[in-house]
N, C-alpha and C positions, 0 to 999 in steps of 0.2 A: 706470078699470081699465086694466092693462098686458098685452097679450097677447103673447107671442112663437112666432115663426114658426123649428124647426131643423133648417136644410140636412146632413143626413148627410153627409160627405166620403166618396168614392164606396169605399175602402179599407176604412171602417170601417161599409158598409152594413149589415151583416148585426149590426150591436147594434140596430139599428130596432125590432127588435121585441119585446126584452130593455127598451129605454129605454120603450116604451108600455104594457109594462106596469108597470114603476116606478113610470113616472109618470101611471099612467092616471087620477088622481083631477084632474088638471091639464088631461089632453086633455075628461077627458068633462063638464068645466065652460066648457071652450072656450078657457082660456088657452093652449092649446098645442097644435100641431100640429108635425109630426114628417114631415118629406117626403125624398125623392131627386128633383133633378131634374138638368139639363143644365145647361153654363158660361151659355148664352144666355139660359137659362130663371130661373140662379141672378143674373144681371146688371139684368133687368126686376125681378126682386124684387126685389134693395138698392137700387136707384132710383127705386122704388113711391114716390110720397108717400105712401100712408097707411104706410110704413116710418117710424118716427121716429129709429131711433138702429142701429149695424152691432156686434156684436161679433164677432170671427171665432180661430180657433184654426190655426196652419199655419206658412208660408213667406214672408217680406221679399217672394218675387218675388209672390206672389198678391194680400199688401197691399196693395204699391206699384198693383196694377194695377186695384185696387177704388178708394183712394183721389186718383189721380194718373193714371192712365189712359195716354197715351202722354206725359205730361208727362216732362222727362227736365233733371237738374243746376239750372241755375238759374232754370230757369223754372217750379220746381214754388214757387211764391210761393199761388198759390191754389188747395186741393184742388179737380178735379170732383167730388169727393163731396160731396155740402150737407148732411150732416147729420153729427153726433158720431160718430166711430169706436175704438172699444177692441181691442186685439188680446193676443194670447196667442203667439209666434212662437219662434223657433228660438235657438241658445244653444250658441257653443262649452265647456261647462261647465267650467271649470277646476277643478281637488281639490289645493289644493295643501297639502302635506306639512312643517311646519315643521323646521329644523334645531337644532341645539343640547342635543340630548339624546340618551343612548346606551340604546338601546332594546335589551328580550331579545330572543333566538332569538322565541321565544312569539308576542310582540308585536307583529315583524315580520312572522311567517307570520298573525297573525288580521287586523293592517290590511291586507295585500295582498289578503284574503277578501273583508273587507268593502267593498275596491275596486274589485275585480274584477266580485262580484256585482253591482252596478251598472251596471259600464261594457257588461257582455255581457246583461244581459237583454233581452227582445225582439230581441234581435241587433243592439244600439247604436241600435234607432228608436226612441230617445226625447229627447223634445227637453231631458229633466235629467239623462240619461244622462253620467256621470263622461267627459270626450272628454280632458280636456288635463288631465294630473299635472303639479305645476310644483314641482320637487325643487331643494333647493340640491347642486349638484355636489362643494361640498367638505365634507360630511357625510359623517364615515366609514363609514359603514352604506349608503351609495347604493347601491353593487351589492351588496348584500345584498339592499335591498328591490327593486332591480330583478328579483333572481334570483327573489325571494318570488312577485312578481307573474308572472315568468314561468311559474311553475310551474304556479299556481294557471288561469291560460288555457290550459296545456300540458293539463290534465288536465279543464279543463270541455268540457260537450258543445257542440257547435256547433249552434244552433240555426237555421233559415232565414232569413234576410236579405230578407222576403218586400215591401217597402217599394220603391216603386216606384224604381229607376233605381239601389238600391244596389249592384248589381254593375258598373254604370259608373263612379260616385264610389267603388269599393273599386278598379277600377282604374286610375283615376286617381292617386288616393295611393300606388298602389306603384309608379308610373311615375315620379312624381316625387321618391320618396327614394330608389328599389330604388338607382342606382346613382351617388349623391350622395356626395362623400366623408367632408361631416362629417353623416351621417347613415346609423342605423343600421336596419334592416327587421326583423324577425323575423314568421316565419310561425308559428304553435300551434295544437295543438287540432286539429281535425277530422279529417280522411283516412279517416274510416269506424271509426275504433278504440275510440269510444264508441258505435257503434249499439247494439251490444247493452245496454250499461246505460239505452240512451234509451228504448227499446223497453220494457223494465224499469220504466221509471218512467213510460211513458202520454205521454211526448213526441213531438215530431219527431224525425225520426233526420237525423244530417249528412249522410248518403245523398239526400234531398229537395233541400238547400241547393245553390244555384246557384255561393255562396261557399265556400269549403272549408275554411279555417281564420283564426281571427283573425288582425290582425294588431298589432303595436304597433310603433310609430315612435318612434326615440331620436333628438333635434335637440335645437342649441342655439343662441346668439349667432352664432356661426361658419355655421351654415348657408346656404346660397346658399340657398335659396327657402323660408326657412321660414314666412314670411308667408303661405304657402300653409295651409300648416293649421292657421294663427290664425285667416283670414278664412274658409275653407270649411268649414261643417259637415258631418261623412262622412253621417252618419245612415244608417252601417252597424258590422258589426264592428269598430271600429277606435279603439286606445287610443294616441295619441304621449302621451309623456314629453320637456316641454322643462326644461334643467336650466340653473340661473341659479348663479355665483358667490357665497355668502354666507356665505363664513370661517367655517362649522359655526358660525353666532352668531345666533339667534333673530331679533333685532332688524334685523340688518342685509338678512337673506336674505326678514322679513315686510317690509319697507320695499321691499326690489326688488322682490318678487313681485307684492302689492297693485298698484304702481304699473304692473308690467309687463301685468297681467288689467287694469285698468282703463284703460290707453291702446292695448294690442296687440290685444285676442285681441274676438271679433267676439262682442255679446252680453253683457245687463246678467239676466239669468234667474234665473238660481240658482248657489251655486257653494259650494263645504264648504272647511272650514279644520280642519286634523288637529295639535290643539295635544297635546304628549307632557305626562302633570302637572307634569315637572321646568321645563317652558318658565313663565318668568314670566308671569300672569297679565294686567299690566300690558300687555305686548307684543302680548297676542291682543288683548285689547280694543280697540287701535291698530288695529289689523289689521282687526276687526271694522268700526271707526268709519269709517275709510277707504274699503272694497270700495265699489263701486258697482257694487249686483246687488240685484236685490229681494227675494231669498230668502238667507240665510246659515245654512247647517248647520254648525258649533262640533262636532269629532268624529260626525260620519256623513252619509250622502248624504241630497242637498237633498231628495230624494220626500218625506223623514220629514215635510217642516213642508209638503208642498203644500195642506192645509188651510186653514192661516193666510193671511194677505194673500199673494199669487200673480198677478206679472207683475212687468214690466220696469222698471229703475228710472226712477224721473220724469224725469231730467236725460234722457233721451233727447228726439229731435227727433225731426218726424212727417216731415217731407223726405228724414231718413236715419236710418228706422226699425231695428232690431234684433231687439229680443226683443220688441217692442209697448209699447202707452199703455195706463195702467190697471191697475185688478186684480180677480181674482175671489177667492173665497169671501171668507168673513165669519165667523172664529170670537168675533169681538170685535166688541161694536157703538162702530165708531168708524169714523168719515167716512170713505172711501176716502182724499178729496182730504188729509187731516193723515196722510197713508203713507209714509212715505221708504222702509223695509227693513222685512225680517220677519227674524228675528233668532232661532236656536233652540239654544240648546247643549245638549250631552248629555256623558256622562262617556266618558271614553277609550274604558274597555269598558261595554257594556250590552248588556244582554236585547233589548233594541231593533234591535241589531244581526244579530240574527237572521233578519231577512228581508231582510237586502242579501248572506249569504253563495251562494254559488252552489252548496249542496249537490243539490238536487235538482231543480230548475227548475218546484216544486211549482206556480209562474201555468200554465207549459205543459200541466201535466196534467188532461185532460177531467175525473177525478172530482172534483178539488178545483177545478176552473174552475166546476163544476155547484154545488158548496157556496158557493162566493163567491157566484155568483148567489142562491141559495136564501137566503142571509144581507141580500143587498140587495133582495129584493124583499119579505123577512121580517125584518126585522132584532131579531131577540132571542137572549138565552142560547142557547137551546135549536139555533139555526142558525149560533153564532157558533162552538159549540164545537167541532165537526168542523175549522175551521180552524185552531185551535190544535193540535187534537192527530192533525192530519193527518201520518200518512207513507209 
């Protein structure tokens, strides 16, 4: 028999007792216990020999420090940790936007929607959270959909940034492009102008928020430090747009981008590919075959497939970990170890798309918060339906 022992992250304590009763058919046969304790307390645990194997959910620095200890560059040759470890870890998400097709008014404004709601929910702390749009520059629609996008964060509500240190890392990032020349800042959103509709819909109000309004960052090739927000995740409000030369030509602009998300930008997690129908089929698939990321959403954000296989792609190394080793769930019974990608396409537009739009911040709201619970601790018709036809 397989028992597991799960350490609450000290942020998200307060699901402890949401998670026990879930899963109380699990606790009260003994395979599971469900604790909070201390760094020192959580250190003697994963070092327990009766511990067989670590799987953890979080940050590269936490990893590094379970499996490799003060080990540091080339002397991390043999983990301190003696036993198997699997991680689940963080992910600059890149959304990138194919070129080569002229898209409607329509079209423009509902992919900016379904970008947007993404990239701002929980207030950018999410490790699939859309962070990095990677646009070909000579697409004649570029500032069109730059404007789409702006709009659409101009007019959503700002939600609190409640995640520990993101008011540092949000001020960090605007230190470093506020006054860069080939880089552009835009502040949106908040200043108090949505409380009342937040109020309105059973939210937080941007009145609580430490941060005040989103921000998005426009860089490109030319940039003096844009390596900066390749390699650091905000995991706060914060959306850059980096834009790549690719002569409005499908082919030329998925062949830069691929390559540029798979050598540049920090993290193999999940990452969506926004093909217009007119773009050849042929070319996504290219596009598709190439990524190296374990999760690929084909028109909408990675969350849709986080059921499927979920974690970081294999080619990663445990010395300079990423997005983590491994994968969890299991919709499909087939070996973890035969896993390259998870792979999900959906059509341009779909009904699907309706819970990446940011019309009402329905997660934020306690009585549909209360129905999602009452659907997972009940899961049938009768509790699923309030969800759908919640507004």
């Amino acid at each position: 028999d397989c028992c597991c022992i799960l350490k609450m992250h000290p942020v998200r304590s307060y699901a402890k007792a949401a998670l026990e009763i879930i899963l109380s058919e699990y606790i009260e046969k003994g395979f599971l216990r469900i604790m909070e304790c201390a760094v020192e307390e959580a250190k003697s645990l994963i070092n327990d020999e009766r511990i067989s194997r670590v799987h953890m959910t979080g940050g590269k620095g936490t990893h590094d420090a379970i499996v490799w200890g003060d080990l540091q560059g080339e002397s991390r040759l043999t983990p301190k940790l003696n036993k198997p470890m699997t991680s689940e870890l963080g992910c600059i998400t890149p959304y990138i936007v194919a070129s080569g097709a002229e898209w409607t008014a329509k079209q423009l404004q509902y992919q900016a929607q379904i970008l947007v709601g993404p990239a701002i929910a929980n207030s950018g702390c999410n490790c699939l959270s859309p962070k990095l749009v990677i646009l070909d520059k000579d697409w004649p629609q570029y500032d069109a959909f730059i404007g789409a996008i702006k709009k659409v964060m101009d007019e959503a509500i700002l939600l609190p940034a409640y995640y520990p240190g993101a008011g540092q890392r949000y001020d960090t990032f605007r230190s470093e492009y506020e006054n860069e020349a080939d880089a552009t800042v835009s502040l949106l959103g908040g200043n108090g102008k949505n409380e009342t509709k937040a109020k309105a819909q059973g939210g937080h109000t941007a009145a609580n928020a430490t941060i005040r309004q989103y921000m998005l960052i426009e860089i490109d090739d030319n940039t003096k430090n844009k390596a900066y927000a390749l390699r650091n995740e905000p995991f706060a409000p914060i959306l850059t747009v980096f834009s790549i030369r690719g002569g409005n030509d499908a082919s030329e602009f998925l062949d830069k981008a691929v390559s540029f998300a798979n050598e540049s930008v920090f993290g193999t997690l999940s990452t969506s590919l926004i093909l217009h129908p007119k773009v050849d089929k042929a070319v996504g698939d290219l596009a598709v075959a190439r990524l190296r990321y374990g999760t690929i959403v084909v028109n909408g954000w990675s969350a849709l497939a986080f059921n499927n296989y979920w974690g970081g792609h294999p080619s990663e190394e445990l010395a300079d970990i990423q997005s983590g080793k491994g994968f969890v769930n299991q919709t499909l019974d087939v070996d973890f170890n035969l896993v390259e990608k998870s792979v999900t396409r959906l059509p341009f537009k779909t009904i699907l798309h309706e819970v990446q739009k940011p019309r009402d911040f329905r997660f934020q709201n306690p009585k549909f918060s209360k129905n999602l619970l009452h659907f997972m601790v009940k899961p049938k018709l009768s509790t699923f339906a309030p969800l759908l036809f919640y507004r």
